[in-house]
PyMOL commands that place a pseudoatom at each C-alpha (Angstrom):
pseudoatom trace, name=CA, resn=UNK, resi=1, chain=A, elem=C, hetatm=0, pos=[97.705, 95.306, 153.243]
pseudoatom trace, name=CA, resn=UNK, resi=2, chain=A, elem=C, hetatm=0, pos=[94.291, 93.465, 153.471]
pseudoatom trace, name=CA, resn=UNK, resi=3, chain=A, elem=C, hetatm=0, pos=[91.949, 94.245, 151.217]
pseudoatom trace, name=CA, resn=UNK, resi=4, chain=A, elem=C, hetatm=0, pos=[89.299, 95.655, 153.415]
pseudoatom trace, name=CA, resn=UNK, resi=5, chain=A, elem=C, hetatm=0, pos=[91.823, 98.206, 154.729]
pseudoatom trace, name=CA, resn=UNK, resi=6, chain=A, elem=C, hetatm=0, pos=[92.653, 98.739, 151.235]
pseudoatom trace, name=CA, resn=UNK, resi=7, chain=A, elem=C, hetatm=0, pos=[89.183, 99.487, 150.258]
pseudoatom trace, name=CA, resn=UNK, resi=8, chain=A, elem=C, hetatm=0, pos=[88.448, 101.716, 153.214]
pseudoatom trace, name=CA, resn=UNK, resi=9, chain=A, elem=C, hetatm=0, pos=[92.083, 104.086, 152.639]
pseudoatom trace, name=CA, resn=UNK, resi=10, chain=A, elem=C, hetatm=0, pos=[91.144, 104.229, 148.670]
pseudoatom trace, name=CA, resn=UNK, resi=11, chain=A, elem=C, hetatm=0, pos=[87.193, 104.561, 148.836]
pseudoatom trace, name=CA, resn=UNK, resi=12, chain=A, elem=C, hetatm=0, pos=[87.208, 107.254, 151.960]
pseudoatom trace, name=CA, resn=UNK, resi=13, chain=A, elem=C, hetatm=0, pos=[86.672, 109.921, 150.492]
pseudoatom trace, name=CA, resn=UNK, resi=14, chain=A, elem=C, hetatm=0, pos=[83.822, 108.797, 148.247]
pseudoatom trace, name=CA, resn=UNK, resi=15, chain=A, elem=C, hetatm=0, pos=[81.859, 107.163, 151.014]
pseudoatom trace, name=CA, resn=UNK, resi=16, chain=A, elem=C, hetatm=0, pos=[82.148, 110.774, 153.134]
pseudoatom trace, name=CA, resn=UNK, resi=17, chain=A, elem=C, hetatm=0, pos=[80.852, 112.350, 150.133]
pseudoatom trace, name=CA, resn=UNK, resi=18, chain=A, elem=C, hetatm=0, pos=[77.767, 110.097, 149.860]
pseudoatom trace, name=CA, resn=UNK, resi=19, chain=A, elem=C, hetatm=0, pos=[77.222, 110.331, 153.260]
pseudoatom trace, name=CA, resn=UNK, resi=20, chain=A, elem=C, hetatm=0, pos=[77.006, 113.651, 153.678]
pseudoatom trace, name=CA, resn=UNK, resi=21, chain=A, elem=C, hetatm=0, pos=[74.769, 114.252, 150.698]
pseudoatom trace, name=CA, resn=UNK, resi=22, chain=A, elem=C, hetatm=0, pos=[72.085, 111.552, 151.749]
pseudoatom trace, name=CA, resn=UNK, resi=23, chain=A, elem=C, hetatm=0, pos=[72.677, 113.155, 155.498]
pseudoatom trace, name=CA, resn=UNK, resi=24, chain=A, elem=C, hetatm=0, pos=[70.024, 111.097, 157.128]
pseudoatom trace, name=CA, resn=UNK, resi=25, chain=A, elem=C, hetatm=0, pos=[68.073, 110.568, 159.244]
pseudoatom trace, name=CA, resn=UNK, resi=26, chain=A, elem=C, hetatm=0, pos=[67.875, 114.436, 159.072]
pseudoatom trace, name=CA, resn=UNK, resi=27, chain=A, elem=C, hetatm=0, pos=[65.700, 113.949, 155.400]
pseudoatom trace, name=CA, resn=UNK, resi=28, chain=A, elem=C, hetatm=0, pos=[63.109, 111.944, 156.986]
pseudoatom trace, name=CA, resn=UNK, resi=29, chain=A, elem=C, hetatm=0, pos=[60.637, 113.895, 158.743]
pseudoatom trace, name=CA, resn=UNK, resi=30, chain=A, elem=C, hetatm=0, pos=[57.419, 111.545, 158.450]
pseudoatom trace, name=CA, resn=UNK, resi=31, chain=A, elem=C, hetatm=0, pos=[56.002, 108.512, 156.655]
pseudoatom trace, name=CA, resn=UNK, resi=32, chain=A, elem=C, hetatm=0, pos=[55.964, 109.886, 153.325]
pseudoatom trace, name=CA, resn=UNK, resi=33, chain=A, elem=C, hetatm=0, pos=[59.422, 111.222, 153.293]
pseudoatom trace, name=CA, resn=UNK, resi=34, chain=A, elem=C, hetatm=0, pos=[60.461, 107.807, 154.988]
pseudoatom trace, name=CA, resn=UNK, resi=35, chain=A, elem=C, hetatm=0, pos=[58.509, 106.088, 152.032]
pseudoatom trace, name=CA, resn=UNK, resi=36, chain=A, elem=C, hetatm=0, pos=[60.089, 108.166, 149.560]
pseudoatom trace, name=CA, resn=UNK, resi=37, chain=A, elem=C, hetatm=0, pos=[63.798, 107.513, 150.325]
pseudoatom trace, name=CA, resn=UNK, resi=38, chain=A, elem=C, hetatm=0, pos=[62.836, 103.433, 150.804]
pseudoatom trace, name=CA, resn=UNK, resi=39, chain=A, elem=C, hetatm=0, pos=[61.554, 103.971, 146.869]
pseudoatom trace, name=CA, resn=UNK, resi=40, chain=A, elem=C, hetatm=0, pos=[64.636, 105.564, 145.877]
pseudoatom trace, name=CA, resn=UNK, resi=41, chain=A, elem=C, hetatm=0, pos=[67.106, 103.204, 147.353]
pseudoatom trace, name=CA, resn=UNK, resi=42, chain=A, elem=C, hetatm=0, pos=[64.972, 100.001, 145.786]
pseudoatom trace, name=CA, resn=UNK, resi=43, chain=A, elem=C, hetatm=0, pos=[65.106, 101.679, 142.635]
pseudoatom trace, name=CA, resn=UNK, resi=44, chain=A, elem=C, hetatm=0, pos=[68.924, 101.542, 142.885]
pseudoatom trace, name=CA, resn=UNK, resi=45, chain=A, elem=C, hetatm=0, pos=[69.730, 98.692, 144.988]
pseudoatom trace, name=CA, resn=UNK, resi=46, chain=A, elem=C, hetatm=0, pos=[67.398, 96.395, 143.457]
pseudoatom trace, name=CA, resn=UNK, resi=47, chain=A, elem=C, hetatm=0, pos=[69.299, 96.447, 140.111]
pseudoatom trace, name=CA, resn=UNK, resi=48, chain=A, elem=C, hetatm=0, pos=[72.626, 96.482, 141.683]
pseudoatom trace, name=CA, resn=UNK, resi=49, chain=A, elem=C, hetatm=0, pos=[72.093, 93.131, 143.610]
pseudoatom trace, name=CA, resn=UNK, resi=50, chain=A, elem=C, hetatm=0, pos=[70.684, 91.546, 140.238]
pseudoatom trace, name=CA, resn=UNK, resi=51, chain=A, elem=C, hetatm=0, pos=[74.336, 92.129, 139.052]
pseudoatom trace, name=CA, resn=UNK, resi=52, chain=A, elem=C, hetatm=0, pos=[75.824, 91.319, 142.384]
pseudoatom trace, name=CA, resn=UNK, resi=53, chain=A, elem=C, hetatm=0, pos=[74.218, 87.601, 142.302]
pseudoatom trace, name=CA, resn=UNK, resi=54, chain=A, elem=C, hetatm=0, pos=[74.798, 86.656, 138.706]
pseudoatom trace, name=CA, resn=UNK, resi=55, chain=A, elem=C, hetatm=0, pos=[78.440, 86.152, 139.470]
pseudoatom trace, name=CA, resn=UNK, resi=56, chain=A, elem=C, hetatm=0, pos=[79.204, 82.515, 140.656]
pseudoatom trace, name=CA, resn=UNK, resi=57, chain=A, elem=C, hetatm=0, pos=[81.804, 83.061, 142.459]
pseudoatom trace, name=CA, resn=UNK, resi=58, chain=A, elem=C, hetatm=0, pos=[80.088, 83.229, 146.334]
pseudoatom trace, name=CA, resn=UNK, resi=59, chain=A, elem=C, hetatm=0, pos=[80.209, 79.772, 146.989]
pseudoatom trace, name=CA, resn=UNK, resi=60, chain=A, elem=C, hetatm=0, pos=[83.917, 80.317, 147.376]
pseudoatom trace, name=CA, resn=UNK, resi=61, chain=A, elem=C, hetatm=0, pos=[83.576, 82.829, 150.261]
pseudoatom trace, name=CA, resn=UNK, resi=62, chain=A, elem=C, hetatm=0, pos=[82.894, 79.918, 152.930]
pseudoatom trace, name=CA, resn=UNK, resi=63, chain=A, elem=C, hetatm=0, pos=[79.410, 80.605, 153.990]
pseudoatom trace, name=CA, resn=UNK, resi=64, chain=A, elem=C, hetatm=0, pos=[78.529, 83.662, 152.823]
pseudoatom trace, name=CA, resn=UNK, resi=65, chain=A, elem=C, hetatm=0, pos=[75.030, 84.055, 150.852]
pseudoatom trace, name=CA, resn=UNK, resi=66, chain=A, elem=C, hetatm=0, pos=[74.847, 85.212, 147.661]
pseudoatom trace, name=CA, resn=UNK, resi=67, chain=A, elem=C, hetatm=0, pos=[71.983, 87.477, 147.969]
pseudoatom trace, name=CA, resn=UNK, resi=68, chain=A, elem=C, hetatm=0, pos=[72.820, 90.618, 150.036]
pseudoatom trace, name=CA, resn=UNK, resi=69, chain=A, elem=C, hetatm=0, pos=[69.514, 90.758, 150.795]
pseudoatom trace, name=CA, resn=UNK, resi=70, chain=A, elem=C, hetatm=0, pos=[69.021, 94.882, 151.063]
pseudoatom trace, name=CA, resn=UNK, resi=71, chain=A, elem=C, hetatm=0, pos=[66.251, 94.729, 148.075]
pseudoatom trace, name=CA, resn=UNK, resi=72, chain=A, elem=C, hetatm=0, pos=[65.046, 92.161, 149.860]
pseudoatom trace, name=CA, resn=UNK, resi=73, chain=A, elem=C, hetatm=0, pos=[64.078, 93.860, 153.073]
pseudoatom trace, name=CA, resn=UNK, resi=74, chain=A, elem=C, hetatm=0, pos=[63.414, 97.237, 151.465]
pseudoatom trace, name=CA, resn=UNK, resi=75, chain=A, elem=C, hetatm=0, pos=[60.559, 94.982, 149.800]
pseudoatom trace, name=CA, resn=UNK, resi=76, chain=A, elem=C, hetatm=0, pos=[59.839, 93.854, 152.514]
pseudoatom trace, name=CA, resn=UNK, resi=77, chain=A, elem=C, hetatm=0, pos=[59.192, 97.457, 154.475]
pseudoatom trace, name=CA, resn=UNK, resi=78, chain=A, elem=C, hetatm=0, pos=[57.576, 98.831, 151.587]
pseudoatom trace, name=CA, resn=UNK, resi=79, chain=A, elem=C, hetatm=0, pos=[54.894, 96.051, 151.578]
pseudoatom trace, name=CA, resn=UNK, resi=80, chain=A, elem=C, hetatm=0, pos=[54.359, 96.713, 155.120]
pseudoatom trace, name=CA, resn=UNK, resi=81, chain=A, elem=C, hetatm=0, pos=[53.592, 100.635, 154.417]
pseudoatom trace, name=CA, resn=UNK, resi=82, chain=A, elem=C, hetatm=0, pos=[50.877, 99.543, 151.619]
pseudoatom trace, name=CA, resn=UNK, resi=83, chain=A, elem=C, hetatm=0, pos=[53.666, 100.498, 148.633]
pseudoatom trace, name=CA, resn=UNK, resi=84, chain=A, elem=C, hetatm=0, pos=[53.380, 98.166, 145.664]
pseudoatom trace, name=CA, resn=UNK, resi=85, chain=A, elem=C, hetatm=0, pos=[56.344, 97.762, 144.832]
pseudoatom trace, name=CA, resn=UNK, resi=86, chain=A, elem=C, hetatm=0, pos=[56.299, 96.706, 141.518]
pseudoatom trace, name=CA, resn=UNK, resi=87, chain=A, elem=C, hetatm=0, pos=[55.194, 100.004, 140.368]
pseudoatom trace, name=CA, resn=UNK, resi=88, chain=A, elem=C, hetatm=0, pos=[58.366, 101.392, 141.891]
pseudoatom trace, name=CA, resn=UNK, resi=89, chain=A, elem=C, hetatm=0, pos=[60.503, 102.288, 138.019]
pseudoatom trace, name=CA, resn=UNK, resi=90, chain=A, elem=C, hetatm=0, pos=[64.102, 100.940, 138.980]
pseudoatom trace, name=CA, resn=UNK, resi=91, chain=A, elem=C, hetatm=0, pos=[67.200, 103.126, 138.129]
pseudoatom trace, name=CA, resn=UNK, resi=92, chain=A, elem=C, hetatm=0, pos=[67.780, 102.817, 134.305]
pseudoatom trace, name=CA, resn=UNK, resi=93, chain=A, elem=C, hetatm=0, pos=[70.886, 100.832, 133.559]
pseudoatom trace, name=CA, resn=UNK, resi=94, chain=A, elem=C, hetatm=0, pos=[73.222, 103.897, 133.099]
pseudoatom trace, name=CA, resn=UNK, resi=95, chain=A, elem=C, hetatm=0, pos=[73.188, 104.923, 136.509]
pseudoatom trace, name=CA, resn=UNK, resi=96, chain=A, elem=C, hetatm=0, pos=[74.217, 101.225, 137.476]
pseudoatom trace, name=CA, resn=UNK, resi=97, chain=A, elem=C, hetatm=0, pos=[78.105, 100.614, 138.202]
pseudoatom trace, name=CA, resn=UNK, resi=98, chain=A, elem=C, hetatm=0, pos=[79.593, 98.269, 135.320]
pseudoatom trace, name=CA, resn=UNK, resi=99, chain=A, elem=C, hetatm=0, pos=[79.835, 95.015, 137.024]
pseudoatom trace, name=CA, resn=UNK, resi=100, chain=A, elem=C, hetatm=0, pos=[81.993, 93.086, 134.604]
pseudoatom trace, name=CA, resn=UNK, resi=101, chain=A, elem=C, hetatm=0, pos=[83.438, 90.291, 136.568]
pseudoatom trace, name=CA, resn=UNK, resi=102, chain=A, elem=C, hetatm=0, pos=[83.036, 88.551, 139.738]
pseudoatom trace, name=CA, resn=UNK, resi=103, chain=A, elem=C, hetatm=0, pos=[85.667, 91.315, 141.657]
pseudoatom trace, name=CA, resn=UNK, resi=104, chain=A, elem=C, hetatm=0, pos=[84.390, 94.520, 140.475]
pseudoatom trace, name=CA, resn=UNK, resi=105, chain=A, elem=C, hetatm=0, pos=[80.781, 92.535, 142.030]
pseudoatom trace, name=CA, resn=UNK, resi=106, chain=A, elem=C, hetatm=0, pos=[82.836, 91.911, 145.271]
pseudoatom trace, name=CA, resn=UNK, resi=107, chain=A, elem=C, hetatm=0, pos=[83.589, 95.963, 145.490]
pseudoatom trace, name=CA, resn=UNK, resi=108, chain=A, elem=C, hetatm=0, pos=[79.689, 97.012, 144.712]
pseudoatom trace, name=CA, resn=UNK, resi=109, chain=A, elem=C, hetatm=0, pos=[79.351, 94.442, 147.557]
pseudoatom trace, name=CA, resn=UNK, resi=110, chain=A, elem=C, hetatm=0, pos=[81.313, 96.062, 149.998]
pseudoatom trace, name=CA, resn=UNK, resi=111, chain=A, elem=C, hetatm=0, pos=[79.556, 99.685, 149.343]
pseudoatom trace, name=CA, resn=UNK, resi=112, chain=A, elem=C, hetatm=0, pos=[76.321, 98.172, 149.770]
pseudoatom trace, name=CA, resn=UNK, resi=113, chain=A, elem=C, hetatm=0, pos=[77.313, 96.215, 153.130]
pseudoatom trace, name=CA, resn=UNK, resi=114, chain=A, elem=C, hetatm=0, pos=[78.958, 98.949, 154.583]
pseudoatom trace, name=CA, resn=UNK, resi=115, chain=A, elem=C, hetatm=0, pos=[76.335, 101.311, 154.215]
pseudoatom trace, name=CA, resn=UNK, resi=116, chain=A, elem=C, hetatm=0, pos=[73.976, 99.454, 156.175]
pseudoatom trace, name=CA, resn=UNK, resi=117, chain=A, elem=C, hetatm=0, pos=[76.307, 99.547, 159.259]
pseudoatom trace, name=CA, resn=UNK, resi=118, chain=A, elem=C, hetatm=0, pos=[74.679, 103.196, 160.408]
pseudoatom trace, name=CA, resn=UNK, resi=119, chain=A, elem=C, hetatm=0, pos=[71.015, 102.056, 159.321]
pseudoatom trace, name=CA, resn=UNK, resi=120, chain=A, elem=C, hetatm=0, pos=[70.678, 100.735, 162.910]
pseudoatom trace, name=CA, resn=UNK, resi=121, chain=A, elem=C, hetatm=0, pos=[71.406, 104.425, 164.219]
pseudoatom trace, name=CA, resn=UNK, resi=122, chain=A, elem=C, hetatm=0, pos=[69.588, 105.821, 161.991]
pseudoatom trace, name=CA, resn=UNK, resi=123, chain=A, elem=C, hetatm=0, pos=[66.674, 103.668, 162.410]
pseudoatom trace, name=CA, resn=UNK, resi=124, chain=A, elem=C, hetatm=0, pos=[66.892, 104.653, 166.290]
pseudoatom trace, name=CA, resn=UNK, resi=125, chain=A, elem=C, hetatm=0, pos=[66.950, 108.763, 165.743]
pseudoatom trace, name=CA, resn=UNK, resi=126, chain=A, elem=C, hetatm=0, pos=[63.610, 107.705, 163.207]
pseudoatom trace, name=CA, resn=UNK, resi=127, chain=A, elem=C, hetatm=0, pos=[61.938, 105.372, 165.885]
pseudoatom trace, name=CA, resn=UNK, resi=128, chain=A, elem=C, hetatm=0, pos=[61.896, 108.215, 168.066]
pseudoatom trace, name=CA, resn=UNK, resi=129, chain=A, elem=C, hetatm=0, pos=[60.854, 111.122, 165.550]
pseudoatom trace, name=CA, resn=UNK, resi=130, chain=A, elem=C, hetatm=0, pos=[58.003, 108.817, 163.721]
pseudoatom trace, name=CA, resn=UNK, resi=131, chain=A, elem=C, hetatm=0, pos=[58.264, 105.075, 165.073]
pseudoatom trace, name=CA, resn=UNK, resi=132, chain=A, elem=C, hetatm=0, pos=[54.550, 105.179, 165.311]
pseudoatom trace, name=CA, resn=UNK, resi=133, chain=A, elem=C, hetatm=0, pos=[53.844, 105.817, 161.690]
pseudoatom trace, name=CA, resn=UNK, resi=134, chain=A, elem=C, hetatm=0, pos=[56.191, 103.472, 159.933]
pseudoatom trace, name=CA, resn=UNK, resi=135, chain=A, elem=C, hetatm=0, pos=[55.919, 100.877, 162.295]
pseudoatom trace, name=CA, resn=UNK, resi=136, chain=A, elem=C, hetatm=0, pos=[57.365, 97.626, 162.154]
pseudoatom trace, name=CA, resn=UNK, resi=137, chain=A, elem=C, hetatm=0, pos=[58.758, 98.516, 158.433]
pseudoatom trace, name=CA, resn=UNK, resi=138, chain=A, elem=C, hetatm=0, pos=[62.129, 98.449, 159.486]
pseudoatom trace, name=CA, resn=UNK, resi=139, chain=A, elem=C, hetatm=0, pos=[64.108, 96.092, 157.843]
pseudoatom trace, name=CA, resn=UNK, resi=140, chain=A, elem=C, hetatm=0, pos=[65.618, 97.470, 155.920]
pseudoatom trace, name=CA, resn=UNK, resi=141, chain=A, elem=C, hetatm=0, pos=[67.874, 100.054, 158.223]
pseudoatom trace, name=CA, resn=UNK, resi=142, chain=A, elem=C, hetatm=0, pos=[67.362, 97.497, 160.975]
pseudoatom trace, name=CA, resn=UNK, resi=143, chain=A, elem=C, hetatm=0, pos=[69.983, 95.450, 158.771]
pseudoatom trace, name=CA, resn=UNK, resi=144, chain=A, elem=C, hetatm=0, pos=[70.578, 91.658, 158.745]
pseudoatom trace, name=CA, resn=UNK, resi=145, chain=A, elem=C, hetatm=0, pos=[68.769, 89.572, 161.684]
pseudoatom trace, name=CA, resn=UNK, resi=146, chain=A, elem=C, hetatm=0, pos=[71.594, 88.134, 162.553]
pseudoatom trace, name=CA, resn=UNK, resi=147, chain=A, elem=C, hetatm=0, pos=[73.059, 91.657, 163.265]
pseudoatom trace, name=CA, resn=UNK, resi=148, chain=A, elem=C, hetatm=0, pos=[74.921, 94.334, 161.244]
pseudoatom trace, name=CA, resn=UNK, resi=149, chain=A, elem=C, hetatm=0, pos=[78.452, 94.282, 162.728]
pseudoatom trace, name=CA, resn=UNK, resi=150, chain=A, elem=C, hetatm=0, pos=[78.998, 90.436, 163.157]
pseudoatom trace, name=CA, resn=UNK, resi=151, chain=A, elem=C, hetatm=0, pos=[77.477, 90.317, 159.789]
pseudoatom trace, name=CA, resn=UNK, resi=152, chain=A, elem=C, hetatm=0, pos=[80.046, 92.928, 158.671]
pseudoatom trace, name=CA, resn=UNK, resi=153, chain=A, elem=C, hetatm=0, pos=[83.600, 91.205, 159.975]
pseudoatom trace, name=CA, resn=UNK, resi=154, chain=A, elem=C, hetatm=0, pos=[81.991, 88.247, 158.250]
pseudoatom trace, name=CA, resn=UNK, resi=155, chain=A, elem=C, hetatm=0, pos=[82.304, 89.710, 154.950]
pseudoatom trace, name=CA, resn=UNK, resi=156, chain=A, elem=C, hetatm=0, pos=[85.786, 92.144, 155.931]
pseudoatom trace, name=CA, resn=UNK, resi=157, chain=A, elem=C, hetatm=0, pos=[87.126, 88.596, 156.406]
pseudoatom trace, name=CA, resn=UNK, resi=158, chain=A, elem=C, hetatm=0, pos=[85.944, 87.045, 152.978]
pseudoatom trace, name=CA, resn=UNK, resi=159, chain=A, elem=C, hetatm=0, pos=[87.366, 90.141, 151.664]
pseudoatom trace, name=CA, resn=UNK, resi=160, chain=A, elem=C, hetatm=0, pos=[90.326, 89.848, 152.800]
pseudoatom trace, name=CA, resn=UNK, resi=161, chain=A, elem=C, hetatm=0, pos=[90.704, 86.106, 151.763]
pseudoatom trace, name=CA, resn=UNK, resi=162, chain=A, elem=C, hetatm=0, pos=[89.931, 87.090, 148.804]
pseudoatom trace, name=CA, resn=UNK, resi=163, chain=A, elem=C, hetatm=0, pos=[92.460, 89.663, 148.456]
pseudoatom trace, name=CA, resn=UNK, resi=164, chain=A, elem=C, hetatm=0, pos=[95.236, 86.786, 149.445]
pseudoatom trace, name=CA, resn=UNK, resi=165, chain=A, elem=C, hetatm=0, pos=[93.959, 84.843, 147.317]
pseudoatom trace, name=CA, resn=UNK, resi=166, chain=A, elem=C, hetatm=0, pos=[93.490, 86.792, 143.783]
pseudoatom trace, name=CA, resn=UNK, resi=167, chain=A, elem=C, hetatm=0, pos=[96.444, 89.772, 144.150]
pseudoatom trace, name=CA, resn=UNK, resi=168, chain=A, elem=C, hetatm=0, pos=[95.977, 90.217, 140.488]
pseudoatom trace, name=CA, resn=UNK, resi=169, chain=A, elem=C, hetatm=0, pos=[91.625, 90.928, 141.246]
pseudoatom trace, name=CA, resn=UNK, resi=170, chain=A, elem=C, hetatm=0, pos=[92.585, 93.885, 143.636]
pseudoatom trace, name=CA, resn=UNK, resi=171, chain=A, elem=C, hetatm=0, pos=[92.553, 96.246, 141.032]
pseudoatom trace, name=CA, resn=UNK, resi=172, chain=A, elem=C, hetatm=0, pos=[89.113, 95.154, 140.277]
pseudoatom trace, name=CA, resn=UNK, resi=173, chain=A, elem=C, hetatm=0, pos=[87.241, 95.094, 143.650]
pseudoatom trace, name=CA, resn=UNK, resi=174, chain=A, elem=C, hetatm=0, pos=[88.381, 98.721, 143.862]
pseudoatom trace, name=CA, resn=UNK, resi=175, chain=A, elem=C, hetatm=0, pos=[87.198, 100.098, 140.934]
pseudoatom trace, name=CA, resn=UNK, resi=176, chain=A, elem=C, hetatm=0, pos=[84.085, 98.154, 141.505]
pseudoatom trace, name=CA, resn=UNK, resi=177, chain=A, elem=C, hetatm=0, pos=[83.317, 99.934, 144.460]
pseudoatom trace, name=CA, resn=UNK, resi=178, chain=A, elem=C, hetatm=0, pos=[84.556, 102.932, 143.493]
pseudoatom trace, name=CA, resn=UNK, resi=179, chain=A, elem=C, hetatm=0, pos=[81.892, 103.090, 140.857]
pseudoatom trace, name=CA, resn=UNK, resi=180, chain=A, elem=C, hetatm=0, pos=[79.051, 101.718, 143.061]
pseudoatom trace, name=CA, resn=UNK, resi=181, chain=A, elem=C, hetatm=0, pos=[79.625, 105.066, 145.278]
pseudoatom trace, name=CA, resn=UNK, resi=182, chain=A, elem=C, hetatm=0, pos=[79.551, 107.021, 142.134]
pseudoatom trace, name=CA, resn=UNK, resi=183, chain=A, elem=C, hetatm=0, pos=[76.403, 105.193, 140.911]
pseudoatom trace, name=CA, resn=UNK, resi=184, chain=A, elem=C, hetatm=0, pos=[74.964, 106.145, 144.236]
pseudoatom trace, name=CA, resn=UNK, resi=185, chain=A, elem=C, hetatm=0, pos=[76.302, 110.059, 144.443]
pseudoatom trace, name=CA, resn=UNK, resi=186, chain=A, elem=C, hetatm=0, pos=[74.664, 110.193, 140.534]
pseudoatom trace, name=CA, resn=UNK, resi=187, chain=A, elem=C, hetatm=0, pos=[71.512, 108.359, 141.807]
pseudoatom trace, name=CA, resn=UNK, resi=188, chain=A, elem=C, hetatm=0, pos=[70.710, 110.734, 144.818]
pseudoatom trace, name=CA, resn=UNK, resi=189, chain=A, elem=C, hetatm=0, pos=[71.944, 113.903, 144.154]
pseudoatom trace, name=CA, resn=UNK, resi=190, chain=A, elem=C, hetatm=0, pos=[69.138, 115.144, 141.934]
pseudoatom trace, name=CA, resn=UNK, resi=191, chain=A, elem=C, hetatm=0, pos=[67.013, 113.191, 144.658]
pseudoatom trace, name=CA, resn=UNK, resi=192, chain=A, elem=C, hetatm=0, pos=[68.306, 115.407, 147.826]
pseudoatom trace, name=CA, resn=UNK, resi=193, chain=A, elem=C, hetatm=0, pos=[68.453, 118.718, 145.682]
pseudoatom trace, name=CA, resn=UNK, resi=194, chain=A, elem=C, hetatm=0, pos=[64.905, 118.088, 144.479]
pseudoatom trace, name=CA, resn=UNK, resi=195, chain=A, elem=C, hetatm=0, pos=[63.857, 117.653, 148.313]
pseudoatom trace, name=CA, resn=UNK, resi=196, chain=A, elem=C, hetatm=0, pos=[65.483, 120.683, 149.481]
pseudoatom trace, name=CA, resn=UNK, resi=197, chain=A, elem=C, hetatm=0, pos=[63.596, 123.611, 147.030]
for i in range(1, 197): cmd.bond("trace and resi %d" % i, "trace and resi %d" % (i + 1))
show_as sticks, trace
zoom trace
């Protein structure tokens, strides 16, 4: 079985279970709940991808940069809405999944590039219900410029690859992003349940 399809049959239920407790764009009712949630995912993501890119092992995934880039644009969109970002406290390193070796870094990679494939539909329900108040600060749910879903089979095919190449790292990748979705339900549920009194 490739890997990707592997991932996808063994992570399901753990991705449903983060989506459905971030449920957006329902959360996001204005600029300051839209600045809010960009905070929170920095806070998380930023840290992750520092682990993500320490591991060497990219340049053997053909083309495929090293940097996933998500802190990178949520920077970005922050800057834009007058947040300085460096003031932002990032997620303290329990709440982080243990990235241990180049695989398990490989599975948080495949949480965090999966999740951005809805950002583009949720960016259209919030361009609607506030586009004139965030603005252009939409990187970061706007996804990679080169698109979300070409950039997506890009990386299911390094995946896979990957898989045929290193049976023995299977293992790995999964439980790598098998704890990157936990590190996210841990990060966001006292988030959402704070939002909701």
């Amino acid at each position: 079985m490739p890997l990707s399809r592997d991932l996808r049959e063994k992570t399901g239920m753990l991705h449903n279970r983060a989506e459905t407790l971030l449920g957006l764009p329902s959360g996001i009712m204005g600029w300051a709940d839209y600045v809010d949630w960009l905070r929170h995912f920095l806070a998380l993501y930023d840290p992750i991808e520092r682990r993500i890119v320490a591991f060497g092992g990219w340049s053997g995934l053909a083309s495929f940069d090293p940097d996933p880039g998500h802190s990178r644009r949520l920077i970005q969109d922050l800057h834009a809405l007058g947040i300085d970002t460096d003031r932002i406290p990032r997620a303290p390193a329990e709440y982080c999944p243990p990235l241990t070796n180049f695989a398990r870094a490989l599975g948080a990679r495949y949480v965090l590039e999966g999740s951005a494939l809805g950002g583009r539909v949720i960016l259209h329900h919030l361009k609607k219900r506030i586009g004139d108040e965030i603005g252009n600060a939409t990187a970061f749910f706007g996804g990679p410029s080169h698109g979300t879903a070409t950039h997506w089979r890009a990386f299911q095919a390094a995946l896979d690859r990957f898989g045929a190449a290193h049976p023995d790292k299977r293992a790995d990748v999964l439980a790598g992003a098998a704890a990157t979705f936990t590190a996210l339900l841990e990060w966001f549920t006292p988030f959402v349940a704070a939002r909701r009194v």
